[in-house]
matplotlib code that plots the C-alpha trace (Angstrom):
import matplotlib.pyplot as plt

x = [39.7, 40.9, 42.1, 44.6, 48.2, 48.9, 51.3, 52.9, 56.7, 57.0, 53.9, 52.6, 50.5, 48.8, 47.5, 45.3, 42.2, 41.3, 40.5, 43.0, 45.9, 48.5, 48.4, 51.0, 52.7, 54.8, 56.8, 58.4, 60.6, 62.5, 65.7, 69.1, 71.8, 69.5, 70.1, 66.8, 66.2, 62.6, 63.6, 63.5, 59.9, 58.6, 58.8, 55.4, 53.8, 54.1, 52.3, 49.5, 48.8, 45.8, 45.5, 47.9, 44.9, 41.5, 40.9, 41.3, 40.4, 41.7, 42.8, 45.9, 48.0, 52.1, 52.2, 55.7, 56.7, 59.4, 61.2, 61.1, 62.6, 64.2, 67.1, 70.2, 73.3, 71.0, 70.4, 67.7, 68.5, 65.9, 63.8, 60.6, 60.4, 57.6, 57.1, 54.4, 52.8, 51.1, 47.5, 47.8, 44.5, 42.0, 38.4, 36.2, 33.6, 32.6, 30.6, 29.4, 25.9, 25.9, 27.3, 24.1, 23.3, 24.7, 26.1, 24.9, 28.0, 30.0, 30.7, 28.8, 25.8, 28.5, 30.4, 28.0, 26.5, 29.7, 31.4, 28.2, 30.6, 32.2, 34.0, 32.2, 35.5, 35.7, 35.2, 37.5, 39.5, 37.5, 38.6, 41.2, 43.2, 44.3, 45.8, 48.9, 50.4, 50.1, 52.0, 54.8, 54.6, 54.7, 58.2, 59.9, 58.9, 59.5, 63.3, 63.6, 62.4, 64.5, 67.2, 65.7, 65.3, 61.1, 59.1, 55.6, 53.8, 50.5, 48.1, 44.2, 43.0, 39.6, 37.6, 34.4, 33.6, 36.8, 39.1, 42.4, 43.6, 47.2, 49.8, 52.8, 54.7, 56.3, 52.9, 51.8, 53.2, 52.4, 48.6, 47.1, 44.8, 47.7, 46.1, 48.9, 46.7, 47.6, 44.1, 42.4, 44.0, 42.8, 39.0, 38.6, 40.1, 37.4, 34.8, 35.7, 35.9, 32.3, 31.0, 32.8, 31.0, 27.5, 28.9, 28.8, 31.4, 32.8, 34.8, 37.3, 39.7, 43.7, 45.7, 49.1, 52.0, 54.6, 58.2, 60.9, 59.5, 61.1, 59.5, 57.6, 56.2, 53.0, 51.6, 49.2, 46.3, 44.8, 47.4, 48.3, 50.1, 46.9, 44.8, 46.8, 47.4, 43.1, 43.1, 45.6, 43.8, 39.9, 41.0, 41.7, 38.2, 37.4, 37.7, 34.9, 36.5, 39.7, 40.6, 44.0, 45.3, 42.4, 40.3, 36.2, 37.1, 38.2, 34.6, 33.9, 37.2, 37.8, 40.5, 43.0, 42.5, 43.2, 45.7, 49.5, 51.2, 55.1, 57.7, 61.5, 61.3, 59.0, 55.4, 54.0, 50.9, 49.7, 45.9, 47.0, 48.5, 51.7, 50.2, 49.4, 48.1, 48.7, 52.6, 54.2, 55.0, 58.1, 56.4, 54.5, 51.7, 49.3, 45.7, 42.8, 40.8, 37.5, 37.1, 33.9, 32.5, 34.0, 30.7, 31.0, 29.2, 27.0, 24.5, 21.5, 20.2, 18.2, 19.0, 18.2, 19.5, 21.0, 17.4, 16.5, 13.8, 14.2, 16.6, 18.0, 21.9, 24.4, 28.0, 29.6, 33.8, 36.8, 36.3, 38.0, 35.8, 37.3, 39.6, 41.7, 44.5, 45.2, 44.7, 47.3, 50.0, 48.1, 47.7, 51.3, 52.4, 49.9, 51.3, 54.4, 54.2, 52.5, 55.6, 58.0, 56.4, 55.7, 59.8, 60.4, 58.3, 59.9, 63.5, 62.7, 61.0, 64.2, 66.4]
y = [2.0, 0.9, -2.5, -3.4, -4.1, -6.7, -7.1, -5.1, -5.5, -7.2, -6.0, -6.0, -3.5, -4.9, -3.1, -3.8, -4.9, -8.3, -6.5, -3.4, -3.3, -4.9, -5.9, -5.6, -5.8, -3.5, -5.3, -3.6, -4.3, -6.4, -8.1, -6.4, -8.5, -11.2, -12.7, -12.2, -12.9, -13.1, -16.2, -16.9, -15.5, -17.1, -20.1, -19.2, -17.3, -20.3, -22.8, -19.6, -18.7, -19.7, -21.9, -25.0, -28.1, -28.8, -28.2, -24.7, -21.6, -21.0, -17.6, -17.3, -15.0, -15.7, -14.1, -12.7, -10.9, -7.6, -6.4, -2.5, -1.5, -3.1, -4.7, -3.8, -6.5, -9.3, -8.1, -6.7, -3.4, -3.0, 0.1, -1.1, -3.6, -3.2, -6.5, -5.8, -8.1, -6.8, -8.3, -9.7, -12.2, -9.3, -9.7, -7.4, -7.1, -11.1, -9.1, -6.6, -8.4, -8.7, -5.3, -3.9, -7.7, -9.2, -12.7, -14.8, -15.8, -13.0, -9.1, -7.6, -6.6, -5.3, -3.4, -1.7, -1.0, 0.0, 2.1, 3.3, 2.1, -1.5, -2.9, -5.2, -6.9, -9.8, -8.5, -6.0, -5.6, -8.7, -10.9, -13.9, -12.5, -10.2, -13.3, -13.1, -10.2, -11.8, -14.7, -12.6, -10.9, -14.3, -16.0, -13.0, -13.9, -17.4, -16.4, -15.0, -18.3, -20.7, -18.7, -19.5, -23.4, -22.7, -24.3, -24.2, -26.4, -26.7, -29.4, -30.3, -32.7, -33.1, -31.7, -32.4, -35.1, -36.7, -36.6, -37.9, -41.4, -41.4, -38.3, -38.1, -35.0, -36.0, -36.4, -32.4, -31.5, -34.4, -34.2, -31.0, -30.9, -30.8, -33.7, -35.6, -38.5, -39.9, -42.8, -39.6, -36.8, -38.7, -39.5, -35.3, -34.3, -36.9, -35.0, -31.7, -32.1, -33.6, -30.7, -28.4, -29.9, -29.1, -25.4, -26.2, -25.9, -27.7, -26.8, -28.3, -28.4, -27.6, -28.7, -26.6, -27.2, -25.3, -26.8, -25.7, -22.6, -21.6, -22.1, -18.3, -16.8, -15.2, -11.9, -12.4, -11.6, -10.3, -10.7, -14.4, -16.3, -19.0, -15.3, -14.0, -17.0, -16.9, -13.7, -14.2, -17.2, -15.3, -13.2, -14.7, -14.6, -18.4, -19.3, -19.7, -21.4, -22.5, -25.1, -25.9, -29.4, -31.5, -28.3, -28.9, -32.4, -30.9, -30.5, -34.3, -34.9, -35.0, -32.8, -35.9, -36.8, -33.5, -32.1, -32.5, -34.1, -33.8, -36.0, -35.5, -35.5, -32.9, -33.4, -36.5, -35.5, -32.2, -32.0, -27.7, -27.6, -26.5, -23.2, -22.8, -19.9, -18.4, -18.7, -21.3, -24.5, -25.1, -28.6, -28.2, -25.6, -27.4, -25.9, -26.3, -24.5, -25.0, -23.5, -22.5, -23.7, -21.1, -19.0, -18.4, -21.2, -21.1, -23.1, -20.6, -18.8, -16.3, -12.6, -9.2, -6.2, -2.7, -1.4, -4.1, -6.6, -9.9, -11.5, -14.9, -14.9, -17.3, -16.4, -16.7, -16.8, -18.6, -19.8, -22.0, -25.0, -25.8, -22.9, -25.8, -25.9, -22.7, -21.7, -23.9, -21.5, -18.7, -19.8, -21.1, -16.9, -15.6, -18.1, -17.4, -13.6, -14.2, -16.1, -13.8, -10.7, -12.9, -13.4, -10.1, -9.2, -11.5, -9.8, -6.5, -8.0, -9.1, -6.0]
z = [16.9, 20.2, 21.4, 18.7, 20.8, 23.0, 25.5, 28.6, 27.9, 25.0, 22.9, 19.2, 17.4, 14.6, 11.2, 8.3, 6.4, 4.6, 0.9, 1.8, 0.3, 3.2, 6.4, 9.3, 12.5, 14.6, 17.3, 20.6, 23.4, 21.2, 22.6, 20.3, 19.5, 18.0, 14.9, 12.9, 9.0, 7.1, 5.9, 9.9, 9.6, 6.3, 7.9, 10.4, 7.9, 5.0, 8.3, 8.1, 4.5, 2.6, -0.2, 1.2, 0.7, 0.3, 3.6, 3.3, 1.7, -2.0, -2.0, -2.6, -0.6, -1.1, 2.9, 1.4, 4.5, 4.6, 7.3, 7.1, 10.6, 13.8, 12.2, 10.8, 9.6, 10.1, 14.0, 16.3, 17.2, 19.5, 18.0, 16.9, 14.1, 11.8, 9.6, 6.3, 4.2, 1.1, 0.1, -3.4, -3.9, -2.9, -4.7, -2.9, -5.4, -4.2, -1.2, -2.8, -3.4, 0.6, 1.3, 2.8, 4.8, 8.4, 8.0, 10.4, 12.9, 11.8, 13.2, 10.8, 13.1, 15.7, 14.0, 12.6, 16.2, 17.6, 15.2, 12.8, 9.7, 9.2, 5.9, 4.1, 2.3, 3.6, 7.1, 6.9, 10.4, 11.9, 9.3, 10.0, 7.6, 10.8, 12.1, 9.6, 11.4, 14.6, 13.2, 12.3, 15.7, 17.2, 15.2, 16.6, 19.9, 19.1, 17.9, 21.9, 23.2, 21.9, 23.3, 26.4, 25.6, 25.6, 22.6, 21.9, 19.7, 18.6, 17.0, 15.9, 18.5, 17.4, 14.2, 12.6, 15.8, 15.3, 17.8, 17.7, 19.7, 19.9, 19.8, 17.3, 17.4, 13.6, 12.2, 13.1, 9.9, 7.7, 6.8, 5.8, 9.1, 11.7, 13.2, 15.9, 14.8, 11.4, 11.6, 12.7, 10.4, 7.1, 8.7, 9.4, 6.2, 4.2, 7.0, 6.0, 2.3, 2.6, 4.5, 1.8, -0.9, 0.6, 1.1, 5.1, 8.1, 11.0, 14.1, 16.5, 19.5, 19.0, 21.8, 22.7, 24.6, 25.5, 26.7, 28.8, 30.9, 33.7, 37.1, 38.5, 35.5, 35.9, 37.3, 40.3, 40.8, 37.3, 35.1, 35.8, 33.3, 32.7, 32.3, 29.9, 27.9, 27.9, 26.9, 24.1, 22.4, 23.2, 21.0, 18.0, 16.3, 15.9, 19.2, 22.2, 24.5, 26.9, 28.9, 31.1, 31.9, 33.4, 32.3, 33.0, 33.8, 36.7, 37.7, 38.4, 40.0, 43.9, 45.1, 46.1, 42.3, 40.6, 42.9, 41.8, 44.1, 44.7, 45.5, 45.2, 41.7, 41.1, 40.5, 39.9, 37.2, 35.6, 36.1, 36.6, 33.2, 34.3, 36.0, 40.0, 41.2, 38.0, 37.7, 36.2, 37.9, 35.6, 34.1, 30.3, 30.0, 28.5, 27.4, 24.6, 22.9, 21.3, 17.5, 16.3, 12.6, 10.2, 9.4, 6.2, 4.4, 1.2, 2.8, 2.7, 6.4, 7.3, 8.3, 8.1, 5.8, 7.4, 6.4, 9.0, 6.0, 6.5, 4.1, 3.0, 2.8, 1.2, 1.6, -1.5, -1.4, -0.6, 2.9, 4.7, 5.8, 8.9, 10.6, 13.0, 10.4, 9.8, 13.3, 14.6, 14.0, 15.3, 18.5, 18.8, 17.7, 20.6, 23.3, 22.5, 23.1, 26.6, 27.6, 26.0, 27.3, 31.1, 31.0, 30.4, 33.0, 35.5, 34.6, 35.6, 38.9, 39.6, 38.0]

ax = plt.figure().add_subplot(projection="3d")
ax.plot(x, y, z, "-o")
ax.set_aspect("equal")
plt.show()
């Protein structure tokens, strides 16, 4: 199975099932001489696991993470580190009344046309549960950042219809949606409890941010920075969709409205979302992405079997009802190893 490392200089391989027995990450091009603990780790991985709220799914996975190469005394040493996370809350028999069915909205179907096999545990390699080796992937690229003054946060902007009015950075971490809005957090997490109890779904829109990137990043013409950062976040299952600073809006806006002007200063807005011509400008990136209902819901739909009958299908398991909460650290791990990997790119440019 092809298509499972990302990144040029600064790159992850990721390993793993969501029934199997762990799931993993090896990380290269890692800087040495960087102080590096799991505690440093933990830290992402406790933002990711399951089981934090009602808002999300009960399994309950510790996300205990061990470092088993890469660093020695505490430091990088800049062979590849390999991060692994055993799977403790693994009930595989939940599917096994579905084993031979697609579920509507998830890779059943295509896996099954692509590879002639697929994993019917949970979804196997397409599951989110994937996600949690990214995450580890991501904190050590987050550990290179902040030794470059960079910081990338992330937050629910909208879920369930609701979309947040006013932005707090303090308030990300306070309510179990990772709303910026607290009015707004409490309304989406009474909408998505409401939609759990009915055995149904919503989506949403996280908004990310990333601070204090250098001016010139970015790798014209197919790998630029706004590209890659696309590509990153496409390919985390949920998500359908990306925008960057004015995004579509962009569409009904004349040119003297959306273009950035520049004064002494710097620039005077950030319609681009911090990108031009795919490097970085040096202001905030700024992009969104749209998150698709989760798809496993109890709510019954139609289908057909591998024998190719019509069926009717209720997914029966611990889901989460709304992915926006859990994603949020996700898509803060894949930006930042576009950045990392984009300033390691722009070092060897330079020598």
């Amino acid at each position: 199975m092809a298509g499972n490392s990302f990144g040029e200089r600064f790159t992850i391989t990721t390993f793993g099932e969501s029934h199997g027995e762990a799931v993993g990450v090896i990380v290269d091009g890692v800087t040495p001489g960087v102080e590096l603990d799991e505690a440093y780790i933990q830290v992402q991985m406790d933002r990711r696991k399951p089981g934090q709220s009602s808002v999300t799914t009960p399994r309950k996975e510790y996300d205990r993470i061990r470092i088993v190469s890469g660093v020695f005394e505490g430091k990088t040493t800049g062979a590849p580190l390999c991060i692994l996370l055993s799977n403790q809350d693994m009930r595989p028999g939940a599917y096994a009344d579905i084993r031979h069915m697609f579920r509507p909205g998830h890779a059943d179907y295509t896996y099954m046309q692509k590879y002639g096999i697929r994993d019917h545990r949970g979804s196997g390699r397409a599951s989110g549960r994937e996600t949690a080796s990214r995450v580890a992937g991501g904190a050590v690229a987050r550990k290179l950042l902040e030794r470059r003054g960079v910081s990338v946060i992330a937050y629910t902007l909208e879920a369930g219809g609701i979309r947040c009015r006013t932005f707090d950075e303090r308030e990300i971490e306070r309510n179990p949606v990772r709303a910026c809005d607290p009015d707004a957090a409490a309304q989406i997490v009474a909408k998505i409890e409401s939609l759990a109890a009915i055995g149904d779904s919503c989506g949403g829109i996280v908004e990310c941010r990333v601070r204090g990137v250098a001016a010139g990043l970015g790798e014209p013409a197919f790998d630029k920075l706004d590209a890659e950062l696309a590509k990153a976040m496409l390919s985390i299952g949920a998500v359908k969709g990306i925008e960057f600073g004015a995004g579509f809006a962009s569409a009904s806006m004349r040119g003297s409205e959306h273009n950035d002007a520049m004064d002494a200063g710097g620039f005077q807005s950030n319609h681009a979302g911090g990108i031009l011509g795919g490097i970085s400008t040096g202001q905030d990136i700024v992009f969104r992405i749209a998150v698709k209902p989760t798809s496993s819901i109890s709510v019954p739909q139609r289908t057909i079997g591998m024998d190719g009958a019509e069926r009717e299908i209720a997914t029966v398991g611990r889901h989460d009802p709304c992915i926006c909460p859990r994603i949020v650290p996700v898509v803060e791990a894949m930006a930042c190893l576009v950045v990392e990997d984009h300033y390691k790119r722009q070092a060897a440019l330079h020598g």
